[in-house]
N, CA, C, O and CB atoms as a CASP TS submission, in Angstrom:
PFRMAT TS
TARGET T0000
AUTHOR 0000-0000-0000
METHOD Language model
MODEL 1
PARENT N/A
ATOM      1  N   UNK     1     -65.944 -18.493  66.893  1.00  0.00           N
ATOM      2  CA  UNK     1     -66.026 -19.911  67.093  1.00  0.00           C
ATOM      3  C   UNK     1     -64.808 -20.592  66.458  1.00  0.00           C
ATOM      4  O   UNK     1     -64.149 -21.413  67.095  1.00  0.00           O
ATOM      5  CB  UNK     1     -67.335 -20.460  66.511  1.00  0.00           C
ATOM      6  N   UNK     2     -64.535 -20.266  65.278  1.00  0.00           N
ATOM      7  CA  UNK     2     -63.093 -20.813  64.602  1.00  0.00           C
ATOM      8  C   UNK     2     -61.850 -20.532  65.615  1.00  0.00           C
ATOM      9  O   UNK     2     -61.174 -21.400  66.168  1.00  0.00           O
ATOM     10  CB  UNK     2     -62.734 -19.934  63.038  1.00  0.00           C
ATOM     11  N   UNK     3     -61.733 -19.396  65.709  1.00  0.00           N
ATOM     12  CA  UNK     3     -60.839 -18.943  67.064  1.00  0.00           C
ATOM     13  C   UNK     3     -60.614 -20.007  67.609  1.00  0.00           C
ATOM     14  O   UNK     3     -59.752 -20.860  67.393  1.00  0.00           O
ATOM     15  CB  UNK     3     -61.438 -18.004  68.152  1.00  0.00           C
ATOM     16  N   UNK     4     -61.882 -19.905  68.749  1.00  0.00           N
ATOM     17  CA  UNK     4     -61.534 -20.952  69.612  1.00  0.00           C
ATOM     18  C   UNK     4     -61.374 -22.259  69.609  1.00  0.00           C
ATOM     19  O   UNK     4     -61.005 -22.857  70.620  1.00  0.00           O
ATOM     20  CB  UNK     4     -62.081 -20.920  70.271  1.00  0.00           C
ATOM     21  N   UNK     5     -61.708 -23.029  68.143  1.00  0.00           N
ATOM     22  CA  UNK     5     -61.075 -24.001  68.004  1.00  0.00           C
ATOM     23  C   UNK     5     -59.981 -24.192  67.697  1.00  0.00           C
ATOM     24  O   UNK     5     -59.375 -25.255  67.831  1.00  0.00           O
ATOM     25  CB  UNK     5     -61.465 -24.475  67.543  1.00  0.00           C
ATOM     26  N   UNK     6     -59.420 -22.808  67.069  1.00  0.00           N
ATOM     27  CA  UNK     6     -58.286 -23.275  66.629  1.00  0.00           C
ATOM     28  C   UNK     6     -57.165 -23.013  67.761  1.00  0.00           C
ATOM     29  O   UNK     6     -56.082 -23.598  67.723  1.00  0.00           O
ATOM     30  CB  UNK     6     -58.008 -22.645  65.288  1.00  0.00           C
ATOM     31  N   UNK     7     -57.569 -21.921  68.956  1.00  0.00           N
ATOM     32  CA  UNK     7     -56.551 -21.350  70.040  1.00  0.00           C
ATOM     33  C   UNK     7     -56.542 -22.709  70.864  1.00  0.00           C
ATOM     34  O   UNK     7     -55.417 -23.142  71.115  1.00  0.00           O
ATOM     35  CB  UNK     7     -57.111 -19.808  71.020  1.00  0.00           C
ATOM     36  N   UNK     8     -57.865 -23.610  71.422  1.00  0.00           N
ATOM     37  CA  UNK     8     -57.942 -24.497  72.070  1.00  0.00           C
ATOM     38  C   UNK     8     -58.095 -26.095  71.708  1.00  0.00           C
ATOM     39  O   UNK     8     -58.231 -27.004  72.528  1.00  0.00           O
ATOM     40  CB  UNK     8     -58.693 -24.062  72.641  1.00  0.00           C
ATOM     41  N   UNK     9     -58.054 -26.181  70.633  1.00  0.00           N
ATOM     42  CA  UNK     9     -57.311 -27.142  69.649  1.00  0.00           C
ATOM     43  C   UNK     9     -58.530 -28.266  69.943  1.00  0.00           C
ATOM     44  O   UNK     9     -58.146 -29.434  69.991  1.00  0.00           O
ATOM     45  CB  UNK     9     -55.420 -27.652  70.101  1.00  0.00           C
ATOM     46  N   UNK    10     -59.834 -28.040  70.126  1.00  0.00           N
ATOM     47  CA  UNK    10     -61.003 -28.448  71.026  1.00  0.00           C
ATOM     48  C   UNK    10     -61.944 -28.686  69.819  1.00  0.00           C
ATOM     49  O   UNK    10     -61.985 -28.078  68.750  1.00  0.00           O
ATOM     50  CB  UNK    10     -61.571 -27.235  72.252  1.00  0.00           C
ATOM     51  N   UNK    11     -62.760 -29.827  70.304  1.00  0.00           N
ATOM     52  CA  UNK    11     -63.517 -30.511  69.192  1.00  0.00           C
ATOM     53  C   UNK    11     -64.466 -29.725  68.711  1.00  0.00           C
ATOM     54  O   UNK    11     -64.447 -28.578  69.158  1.00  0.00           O
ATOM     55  CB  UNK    11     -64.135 -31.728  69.545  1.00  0.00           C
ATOM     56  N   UNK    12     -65.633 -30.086  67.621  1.00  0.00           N
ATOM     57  CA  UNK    12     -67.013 -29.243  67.262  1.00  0.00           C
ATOM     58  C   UNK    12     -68.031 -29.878  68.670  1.00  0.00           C
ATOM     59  O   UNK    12     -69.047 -29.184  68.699  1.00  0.00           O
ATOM     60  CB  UNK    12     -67.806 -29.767  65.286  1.00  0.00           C
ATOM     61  N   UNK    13     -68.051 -30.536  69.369  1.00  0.00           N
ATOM     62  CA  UNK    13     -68.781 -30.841  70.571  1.00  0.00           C
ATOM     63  C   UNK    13     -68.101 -29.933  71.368  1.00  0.00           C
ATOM     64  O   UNK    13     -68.863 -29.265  72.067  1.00  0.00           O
ATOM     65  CB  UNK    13     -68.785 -32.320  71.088  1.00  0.00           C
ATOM     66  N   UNK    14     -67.040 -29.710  71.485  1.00  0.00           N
ATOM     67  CA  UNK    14     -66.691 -29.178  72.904  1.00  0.00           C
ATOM     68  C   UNK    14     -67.145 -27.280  71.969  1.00  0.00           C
ATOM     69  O   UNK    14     -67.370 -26.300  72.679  1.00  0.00           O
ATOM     70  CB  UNK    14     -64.386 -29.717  73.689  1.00  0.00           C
ATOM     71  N   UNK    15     -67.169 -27.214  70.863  1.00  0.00           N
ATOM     72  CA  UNK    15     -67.110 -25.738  71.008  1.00  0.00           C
ATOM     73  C   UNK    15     -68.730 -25.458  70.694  1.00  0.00           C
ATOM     74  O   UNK    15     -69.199 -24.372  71.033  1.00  0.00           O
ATOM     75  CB  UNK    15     -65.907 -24.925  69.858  1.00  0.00           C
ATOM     76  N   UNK    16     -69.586 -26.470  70.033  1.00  0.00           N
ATOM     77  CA  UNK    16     -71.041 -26.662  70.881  1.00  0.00           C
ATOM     78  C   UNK    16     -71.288 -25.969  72.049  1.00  0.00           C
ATOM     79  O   UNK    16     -71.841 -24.898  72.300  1.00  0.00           O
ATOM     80  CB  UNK    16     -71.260 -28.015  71.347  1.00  0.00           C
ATOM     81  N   UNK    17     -70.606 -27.056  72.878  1.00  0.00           N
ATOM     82  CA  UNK    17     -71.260 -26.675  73.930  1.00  0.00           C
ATOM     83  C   UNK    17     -70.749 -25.449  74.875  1.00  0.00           C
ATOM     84  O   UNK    17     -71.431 -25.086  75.834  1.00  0.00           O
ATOM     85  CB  UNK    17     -71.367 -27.795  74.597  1.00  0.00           C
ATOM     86  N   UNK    18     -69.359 -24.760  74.509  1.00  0.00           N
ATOM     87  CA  UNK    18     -69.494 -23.876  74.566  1.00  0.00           C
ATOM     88  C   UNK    18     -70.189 -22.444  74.395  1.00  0.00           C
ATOM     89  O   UNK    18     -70.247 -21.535  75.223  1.00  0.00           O
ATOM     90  CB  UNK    18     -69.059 -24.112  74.445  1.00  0.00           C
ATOM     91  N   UNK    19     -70.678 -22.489  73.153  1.00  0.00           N
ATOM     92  CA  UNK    19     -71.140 -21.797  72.675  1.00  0.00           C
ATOM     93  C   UNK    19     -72.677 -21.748  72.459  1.00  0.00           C
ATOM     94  O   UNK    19     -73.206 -20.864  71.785  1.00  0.00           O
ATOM     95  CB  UNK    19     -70.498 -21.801  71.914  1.00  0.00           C
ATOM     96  N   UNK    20     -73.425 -22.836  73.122  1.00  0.00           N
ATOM     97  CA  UNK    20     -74.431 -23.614  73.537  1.00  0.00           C
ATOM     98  C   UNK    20     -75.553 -22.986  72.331  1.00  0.00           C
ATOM     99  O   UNK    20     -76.490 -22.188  72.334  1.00  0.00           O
ATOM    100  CB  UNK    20     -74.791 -23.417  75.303  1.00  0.00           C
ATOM    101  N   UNK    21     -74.728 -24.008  71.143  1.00  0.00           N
ATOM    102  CA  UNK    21     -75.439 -23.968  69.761  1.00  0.00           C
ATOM    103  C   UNK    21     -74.981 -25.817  69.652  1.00  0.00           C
ATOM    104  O   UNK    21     -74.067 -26.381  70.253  1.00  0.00           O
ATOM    105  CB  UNK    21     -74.598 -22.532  68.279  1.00  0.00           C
ATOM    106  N   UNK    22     -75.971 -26.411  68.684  1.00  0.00           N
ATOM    107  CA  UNK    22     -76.003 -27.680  68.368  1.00  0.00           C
ATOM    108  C   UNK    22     -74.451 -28.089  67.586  1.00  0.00           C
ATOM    109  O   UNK    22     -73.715 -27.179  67.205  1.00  0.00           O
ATOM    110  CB  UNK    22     -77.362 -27.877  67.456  1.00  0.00           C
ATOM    111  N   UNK    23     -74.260 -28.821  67.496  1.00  0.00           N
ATOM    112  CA  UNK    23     -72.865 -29.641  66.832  1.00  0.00           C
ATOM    113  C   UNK    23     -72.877 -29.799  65.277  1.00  0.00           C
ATOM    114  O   UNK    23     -71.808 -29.777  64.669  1.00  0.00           O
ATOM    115  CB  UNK    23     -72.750 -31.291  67.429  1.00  0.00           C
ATOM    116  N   UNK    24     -74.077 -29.958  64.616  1.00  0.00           N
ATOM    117  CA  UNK    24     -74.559 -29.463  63.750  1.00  0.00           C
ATOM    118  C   UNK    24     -74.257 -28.429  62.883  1.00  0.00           C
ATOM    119  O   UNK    24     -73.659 -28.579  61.818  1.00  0.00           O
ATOM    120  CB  UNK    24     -75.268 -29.346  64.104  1.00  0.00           C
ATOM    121  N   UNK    25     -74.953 -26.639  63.642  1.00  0.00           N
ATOM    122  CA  UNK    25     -74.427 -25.808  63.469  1.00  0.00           C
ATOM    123  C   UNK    25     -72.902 -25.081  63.310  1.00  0.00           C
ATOM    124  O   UNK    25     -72.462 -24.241  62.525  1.00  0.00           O
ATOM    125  CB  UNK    25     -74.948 -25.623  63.973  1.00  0.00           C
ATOM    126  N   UNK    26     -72.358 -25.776  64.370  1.00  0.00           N
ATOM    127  CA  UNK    26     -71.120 -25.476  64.331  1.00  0.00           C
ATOM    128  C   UNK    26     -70.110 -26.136  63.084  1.00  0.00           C
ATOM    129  O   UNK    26     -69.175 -25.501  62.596  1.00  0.00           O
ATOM    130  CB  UNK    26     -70.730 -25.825  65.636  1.00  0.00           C
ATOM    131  N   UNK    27     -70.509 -27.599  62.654  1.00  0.00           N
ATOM    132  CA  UNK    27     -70.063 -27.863  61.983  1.00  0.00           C
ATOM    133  C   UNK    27     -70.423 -27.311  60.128  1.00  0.00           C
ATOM    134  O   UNK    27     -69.622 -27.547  59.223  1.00  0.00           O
ATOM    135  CB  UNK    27     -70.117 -28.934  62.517  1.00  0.00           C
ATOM    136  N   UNK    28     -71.623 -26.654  59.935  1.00  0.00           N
ATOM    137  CA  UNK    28     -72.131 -26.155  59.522  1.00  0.00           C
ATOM    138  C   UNK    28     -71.813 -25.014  58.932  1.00  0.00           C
ATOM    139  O   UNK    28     -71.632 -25.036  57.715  1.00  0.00           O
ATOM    140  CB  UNK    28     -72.696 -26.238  60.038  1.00  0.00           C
ATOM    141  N   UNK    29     -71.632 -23.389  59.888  1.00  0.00           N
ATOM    142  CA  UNK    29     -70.669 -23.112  60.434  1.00  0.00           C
ATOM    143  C   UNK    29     -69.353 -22.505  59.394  1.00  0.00           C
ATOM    144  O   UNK    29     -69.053 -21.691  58.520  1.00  0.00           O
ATOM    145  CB  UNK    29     -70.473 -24.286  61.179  1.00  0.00           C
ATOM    146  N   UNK    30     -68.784 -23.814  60.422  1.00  0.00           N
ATOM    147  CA  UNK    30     -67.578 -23.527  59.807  1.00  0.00           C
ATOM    148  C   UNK    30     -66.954 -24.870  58.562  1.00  0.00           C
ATOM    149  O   UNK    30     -65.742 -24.930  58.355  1.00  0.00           O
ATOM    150  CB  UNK    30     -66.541 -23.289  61.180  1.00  0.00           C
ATOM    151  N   UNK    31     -67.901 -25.836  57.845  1.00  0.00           N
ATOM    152  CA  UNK    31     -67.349 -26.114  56.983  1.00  0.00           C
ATOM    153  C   UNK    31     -68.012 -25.692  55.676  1.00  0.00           C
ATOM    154  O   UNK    31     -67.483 -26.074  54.632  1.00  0.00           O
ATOM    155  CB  UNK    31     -67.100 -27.254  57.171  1.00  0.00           C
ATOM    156  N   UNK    32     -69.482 -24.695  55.603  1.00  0.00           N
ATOM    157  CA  UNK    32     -69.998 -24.115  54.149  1.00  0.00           C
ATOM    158  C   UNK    32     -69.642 -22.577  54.849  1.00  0.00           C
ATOM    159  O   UNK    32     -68.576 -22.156  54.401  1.00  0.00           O
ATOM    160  CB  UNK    32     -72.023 -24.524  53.528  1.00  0.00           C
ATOM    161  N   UNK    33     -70.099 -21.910  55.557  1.00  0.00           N
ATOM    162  CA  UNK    33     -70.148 -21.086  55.530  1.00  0.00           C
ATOM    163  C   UNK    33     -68.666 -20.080  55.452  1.00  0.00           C
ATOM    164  O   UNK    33     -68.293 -19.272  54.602  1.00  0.00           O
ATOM    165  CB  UNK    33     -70.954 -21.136  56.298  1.00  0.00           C
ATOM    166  N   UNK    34     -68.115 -20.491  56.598  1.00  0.00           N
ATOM    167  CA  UNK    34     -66.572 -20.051  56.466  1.00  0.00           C
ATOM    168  C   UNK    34     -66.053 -19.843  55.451  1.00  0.00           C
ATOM    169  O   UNK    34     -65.929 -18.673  55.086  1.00  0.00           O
ATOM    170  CB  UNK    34     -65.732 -20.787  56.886  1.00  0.00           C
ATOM    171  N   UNK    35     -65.671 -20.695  54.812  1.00  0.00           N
ATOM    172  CA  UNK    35     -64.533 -20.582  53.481  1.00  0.00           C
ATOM    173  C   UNK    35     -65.445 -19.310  52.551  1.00  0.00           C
ATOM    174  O   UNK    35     -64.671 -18.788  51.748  1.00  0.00           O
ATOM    175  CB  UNK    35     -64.318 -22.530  52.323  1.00  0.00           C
ATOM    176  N   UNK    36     -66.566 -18.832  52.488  1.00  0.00           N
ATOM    177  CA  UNK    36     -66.854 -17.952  51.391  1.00  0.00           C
ATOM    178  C   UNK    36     -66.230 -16.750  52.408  1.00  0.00           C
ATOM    179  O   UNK    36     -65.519 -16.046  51.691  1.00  0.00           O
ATOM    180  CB  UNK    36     -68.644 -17.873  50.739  1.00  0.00           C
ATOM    181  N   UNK    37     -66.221 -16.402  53.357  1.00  0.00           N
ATOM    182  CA  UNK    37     -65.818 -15.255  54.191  1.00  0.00           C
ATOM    183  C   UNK    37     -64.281 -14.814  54.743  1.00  0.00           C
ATOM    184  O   UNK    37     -63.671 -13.748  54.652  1.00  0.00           O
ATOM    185  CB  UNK    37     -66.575 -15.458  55.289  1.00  0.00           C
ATOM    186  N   UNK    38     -63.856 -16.377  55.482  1.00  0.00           N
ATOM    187  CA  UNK    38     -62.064 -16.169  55.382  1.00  0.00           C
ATOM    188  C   UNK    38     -61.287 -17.189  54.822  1.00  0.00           C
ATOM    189  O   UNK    38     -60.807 -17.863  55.733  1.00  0.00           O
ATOM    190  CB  UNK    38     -61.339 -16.038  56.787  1.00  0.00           C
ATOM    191  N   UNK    39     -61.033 -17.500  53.971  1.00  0.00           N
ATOM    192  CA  UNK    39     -60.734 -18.484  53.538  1.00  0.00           C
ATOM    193  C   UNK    39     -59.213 -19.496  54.433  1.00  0.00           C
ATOM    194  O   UNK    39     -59.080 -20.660  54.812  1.00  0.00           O
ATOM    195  CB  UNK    39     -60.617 -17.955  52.113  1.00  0.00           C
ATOM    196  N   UNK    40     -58.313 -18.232  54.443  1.00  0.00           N
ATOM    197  CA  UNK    40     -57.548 -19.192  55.877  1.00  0.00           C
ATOM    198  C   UNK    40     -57.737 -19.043  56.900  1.00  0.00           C
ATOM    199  O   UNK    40     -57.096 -19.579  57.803  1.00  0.00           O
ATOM    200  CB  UNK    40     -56.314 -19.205  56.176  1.00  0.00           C
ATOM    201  N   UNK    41     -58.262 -18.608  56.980  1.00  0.00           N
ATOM    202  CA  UNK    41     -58.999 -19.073  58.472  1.00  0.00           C
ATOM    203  C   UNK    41     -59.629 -20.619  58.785  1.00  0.00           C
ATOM    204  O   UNK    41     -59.646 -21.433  59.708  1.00  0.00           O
ATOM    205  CB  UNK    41     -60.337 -18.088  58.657  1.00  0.00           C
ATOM    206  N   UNK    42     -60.115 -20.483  57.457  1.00  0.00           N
ATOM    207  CA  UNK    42     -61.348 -21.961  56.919  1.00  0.00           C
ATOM    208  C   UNK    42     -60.122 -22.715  57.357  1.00  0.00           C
ATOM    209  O   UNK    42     -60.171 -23.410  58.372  1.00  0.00           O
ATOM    210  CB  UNK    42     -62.097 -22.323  54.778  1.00  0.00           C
ATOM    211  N   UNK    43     -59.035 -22.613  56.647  1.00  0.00           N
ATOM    212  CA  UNK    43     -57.781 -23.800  56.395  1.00  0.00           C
ATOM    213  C   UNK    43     -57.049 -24.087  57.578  1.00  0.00           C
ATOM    214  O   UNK    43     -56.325 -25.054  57.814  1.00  0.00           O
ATOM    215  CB  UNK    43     -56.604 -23.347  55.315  1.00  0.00           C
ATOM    216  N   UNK    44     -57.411 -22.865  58.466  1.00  0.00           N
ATOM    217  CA  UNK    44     -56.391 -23.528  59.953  1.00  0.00           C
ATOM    218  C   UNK    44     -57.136 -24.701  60.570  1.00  0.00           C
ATOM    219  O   UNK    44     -56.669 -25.774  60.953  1.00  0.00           O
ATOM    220  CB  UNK    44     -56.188 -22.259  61.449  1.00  0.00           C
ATOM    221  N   UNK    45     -58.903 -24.093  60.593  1.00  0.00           N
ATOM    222  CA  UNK    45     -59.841 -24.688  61.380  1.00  0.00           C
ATOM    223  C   UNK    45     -59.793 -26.403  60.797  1.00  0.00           C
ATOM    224  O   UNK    45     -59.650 -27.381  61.531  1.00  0.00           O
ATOM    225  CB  UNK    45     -61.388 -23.803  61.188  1.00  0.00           C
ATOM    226  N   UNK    46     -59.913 -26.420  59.682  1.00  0.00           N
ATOM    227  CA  UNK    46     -59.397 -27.595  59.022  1.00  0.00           C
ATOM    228  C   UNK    46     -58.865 -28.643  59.108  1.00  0.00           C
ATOM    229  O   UNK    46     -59.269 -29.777  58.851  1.00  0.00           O
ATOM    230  CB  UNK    46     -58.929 -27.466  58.552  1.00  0.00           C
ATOM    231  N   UNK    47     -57.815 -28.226  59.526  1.00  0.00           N
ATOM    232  CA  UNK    47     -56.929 -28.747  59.947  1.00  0.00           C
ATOM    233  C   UNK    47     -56.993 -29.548  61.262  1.00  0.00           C
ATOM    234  O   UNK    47     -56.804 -30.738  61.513  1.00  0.00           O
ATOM    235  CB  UNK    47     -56.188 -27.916  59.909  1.00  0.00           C
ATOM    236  N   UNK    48     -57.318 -28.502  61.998  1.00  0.00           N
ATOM    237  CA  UNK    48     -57.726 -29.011  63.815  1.00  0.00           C
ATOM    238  C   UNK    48     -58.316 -29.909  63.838  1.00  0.00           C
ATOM    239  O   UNK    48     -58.074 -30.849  64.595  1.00  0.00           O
ATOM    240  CB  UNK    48     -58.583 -28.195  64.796  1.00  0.00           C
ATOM    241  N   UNK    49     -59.802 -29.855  62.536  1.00  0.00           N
ATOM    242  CA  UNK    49     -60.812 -30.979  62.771  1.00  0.00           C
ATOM    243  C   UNK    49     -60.746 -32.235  62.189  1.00  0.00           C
ATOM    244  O   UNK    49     -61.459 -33.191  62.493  1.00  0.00           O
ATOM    245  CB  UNK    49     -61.974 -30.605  62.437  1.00  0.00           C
ATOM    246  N   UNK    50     -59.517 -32.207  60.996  1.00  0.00           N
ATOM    247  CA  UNK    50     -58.796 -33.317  60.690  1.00  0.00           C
ATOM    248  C   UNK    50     -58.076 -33.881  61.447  1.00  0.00           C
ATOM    249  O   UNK    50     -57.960 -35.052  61.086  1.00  0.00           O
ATOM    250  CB  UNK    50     -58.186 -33.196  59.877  1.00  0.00           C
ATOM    251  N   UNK    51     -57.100 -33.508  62.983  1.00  0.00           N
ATOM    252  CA  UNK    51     -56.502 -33.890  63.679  1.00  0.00           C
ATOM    253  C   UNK    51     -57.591 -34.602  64.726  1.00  0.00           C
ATOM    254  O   UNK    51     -57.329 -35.706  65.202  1.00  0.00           O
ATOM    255  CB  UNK    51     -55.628 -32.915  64.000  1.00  0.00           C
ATOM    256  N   UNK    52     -58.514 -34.082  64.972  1.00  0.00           N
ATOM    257  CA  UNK    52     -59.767 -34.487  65.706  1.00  0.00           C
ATOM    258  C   UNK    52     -60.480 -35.693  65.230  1.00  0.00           C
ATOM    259  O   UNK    52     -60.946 -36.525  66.009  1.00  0.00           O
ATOM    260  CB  UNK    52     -60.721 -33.413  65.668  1.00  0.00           C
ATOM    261  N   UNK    53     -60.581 -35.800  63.639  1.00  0.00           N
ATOM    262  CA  UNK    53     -61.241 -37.095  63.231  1.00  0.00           C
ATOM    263  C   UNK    53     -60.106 -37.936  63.363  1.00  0.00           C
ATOM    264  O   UNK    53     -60.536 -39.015  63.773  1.00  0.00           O
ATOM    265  CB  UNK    53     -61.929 -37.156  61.749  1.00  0.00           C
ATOM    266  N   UNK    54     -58.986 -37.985  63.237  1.00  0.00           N
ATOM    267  CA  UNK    54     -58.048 -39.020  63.574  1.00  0.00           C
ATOM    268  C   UNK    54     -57.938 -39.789  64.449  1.00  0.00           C
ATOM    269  O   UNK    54     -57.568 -40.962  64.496  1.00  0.00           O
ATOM    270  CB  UNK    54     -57.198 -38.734  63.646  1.00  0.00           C
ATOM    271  N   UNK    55     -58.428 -38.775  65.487  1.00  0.00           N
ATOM    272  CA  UNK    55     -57.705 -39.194  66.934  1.00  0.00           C
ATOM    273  C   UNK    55     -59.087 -39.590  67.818  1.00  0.00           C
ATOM    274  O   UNK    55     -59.013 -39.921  69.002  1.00  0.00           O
ATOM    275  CB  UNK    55     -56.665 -37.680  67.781  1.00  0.00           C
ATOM    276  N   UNK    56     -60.485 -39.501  67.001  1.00  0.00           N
ATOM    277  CA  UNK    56     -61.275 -39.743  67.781  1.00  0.00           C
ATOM    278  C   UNK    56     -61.665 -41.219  67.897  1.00  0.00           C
ATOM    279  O   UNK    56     -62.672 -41.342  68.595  1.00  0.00           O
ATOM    280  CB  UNK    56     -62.169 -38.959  67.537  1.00  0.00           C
ATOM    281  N   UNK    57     -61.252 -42.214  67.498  1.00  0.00           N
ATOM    282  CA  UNK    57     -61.325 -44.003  67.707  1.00  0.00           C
ATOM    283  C   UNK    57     -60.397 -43.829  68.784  1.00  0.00           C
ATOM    284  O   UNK    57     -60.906 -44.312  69.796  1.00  0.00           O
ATOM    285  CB  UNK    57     -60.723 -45.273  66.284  1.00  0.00           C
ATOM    286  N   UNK    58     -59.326 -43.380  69.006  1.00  0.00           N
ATOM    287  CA  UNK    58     -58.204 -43.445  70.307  1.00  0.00           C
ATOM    288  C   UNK    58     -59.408 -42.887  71.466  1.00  0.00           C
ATOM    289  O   UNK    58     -59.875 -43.676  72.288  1.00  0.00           O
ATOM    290  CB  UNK    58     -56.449 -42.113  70.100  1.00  0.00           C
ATOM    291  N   UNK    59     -59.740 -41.752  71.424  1.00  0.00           N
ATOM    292  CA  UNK    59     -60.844 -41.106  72.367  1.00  0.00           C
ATOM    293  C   UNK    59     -62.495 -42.104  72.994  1.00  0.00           C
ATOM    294  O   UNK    59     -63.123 -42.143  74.052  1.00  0.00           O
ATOM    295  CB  UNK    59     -61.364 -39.695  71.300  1.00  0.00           C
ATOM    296  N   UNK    60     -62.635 -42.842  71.475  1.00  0.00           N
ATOM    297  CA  UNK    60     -63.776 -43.646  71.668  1.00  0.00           C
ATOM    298  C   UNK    60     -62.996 -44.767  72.969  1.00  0.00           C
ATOM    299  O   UNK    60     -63.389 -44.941  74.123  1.00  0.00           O
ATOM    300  CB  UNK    60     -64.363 -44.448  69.963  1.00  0.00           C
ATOM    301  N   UNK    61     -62.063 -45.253  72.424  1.00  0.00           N
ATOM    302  CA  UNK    61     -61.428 -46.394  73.434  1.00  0.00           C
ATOM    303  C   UNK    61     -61.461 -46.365  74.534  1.00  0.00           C
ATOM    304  O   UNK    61     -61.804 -47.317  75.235  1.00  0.00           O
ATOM    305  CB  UNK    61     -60.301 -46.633  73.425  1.00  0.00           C
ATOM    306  N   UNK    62     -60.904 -44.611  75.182  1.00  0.00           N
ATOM    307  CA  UNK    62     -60.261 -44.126  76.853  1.00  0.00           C
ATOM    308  C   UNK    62     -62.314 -44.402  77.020  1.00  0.00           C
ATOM    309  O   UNK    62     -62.666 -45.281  77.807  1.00  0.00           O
ATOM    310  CB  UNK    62     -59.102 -41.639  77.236  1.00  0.00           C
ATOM    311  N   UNK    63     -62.997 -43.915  76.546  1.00  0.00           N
ATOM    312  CA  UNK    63     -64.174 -43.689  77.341  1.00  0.00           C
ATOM    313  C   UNK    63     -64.966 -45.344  77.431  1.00  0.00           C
ATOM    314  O   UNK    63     -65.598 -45.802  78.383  1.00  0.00           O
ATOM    315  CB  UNK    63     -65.192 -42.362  76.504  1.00  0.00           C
ATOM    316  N   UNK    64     -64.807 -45.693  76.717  1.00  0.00           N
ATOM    317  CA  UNK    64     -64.879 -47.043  76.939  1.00  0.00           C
ATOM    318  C   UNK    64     -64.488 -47.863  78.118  1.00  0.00           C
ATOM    319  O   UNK    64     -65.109 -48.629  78.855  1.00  0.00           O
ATOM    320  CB  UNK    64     -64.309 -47.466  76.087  1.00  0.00           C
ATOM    321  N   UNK    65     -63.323 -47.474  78.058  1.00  0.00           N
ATOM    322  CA  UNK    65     -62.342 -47.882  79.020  1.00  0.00           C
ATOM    323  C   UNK    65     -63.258 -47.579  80.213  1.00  0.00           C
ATOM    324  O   UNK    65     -63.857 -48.433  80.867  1.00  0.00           O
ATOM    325  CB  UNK    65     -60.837 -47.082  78.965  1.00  0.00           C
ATOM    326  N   UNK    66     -63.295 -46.069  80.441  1.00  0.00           N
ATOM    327  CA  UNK    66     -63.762 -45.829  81.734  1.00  0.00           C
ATOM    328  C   UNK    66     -64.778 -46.131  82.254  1.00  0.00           C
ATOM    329  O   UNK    66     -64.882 -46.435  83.443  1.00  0.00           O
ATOM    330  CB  UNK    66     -63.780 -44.904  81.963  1.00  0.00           C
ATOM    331  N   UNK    67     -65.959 -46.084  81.194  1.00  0.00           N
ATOM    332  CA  UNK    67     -67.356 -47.042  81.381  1.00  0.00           C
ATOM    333  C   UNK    67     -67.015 -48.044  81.751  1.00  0.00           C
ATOM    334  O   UNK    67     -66.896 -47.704  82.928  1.00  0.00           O
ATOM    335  CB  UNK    67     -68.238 -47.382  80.281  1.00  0.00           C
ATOM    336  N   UNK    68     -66.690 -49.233  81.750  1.00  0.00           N
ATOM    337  CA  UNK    68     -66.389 -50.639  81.867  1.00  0.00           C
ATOM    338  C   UNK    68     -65.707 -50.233  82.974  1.00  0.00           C
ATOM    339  O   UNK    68     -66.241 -51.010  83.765  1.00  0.00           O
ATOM    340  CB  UNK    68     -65.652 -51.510  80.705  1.00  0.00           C
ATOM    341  N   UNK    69     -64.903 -49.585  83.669  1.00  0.00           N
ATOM    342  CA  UNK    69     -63.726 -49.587  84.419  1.00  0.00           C
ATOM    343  C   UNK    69     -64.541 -48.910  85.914  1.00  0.00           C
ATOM    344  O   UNK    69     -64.231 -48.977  87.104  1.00  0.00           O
ATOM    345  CB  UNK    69     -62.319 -48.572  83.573  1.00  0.00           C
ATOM    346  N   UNK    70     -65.190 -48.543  85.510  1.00  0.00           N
ATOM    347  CA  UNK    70     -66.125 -47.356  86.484  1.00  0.00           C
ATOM    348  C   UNK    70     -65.413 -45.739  86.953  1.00  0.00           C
ATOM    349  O   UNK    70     -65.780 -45.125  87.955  1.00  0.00           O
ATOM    350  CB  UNK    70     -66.448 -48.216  88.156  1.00  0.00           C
ATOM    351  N   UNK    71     -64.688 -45.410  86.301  1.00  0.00           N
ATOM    352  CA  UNK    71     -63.673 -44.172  86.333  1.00  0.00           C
ATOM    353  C   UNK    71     -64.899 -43.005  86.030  1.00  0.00           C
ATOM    354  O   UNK    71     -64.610 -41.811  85.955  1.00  0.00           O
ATOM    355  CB  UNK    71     -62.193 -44.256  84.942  1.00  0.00           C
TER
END
């Protein structure tokens, strides 16, 4: 699951529902469980999901957008 967030640079929802476990879990996962097992590994994933909380008010906006817009 870290993998693939970190190969597809893809949110804890999108790897949810990949992996068709709750958002929860995943976050779960990989922010207690991870770090006792790989620790950089923990630190790449980290990273991704810090780039993800940044950028998700920009993300809230586009969907907004499209609701209102009918897209």
């Amino acid at each position: 699951m870290a993998l693939y967030i970190i190969e597809n640079r893809t949110t804890v929802r999108a790897a949810a529902r990949k992996f068709n476990i709750s958002k929860s879990t995943v976050h779960k996962d990989l922010s207690e469980r991870l770090p006792a097992f790989n620790r950089p590994l923990y630190l790449q994933v980290k990273s991704v999901l810090e780039e993800n909380k940044a950028q998700r008010h920009i993300r809230g906006g586009i969907a907004t957008r499209r609701k209102y817009k009918g897209e």
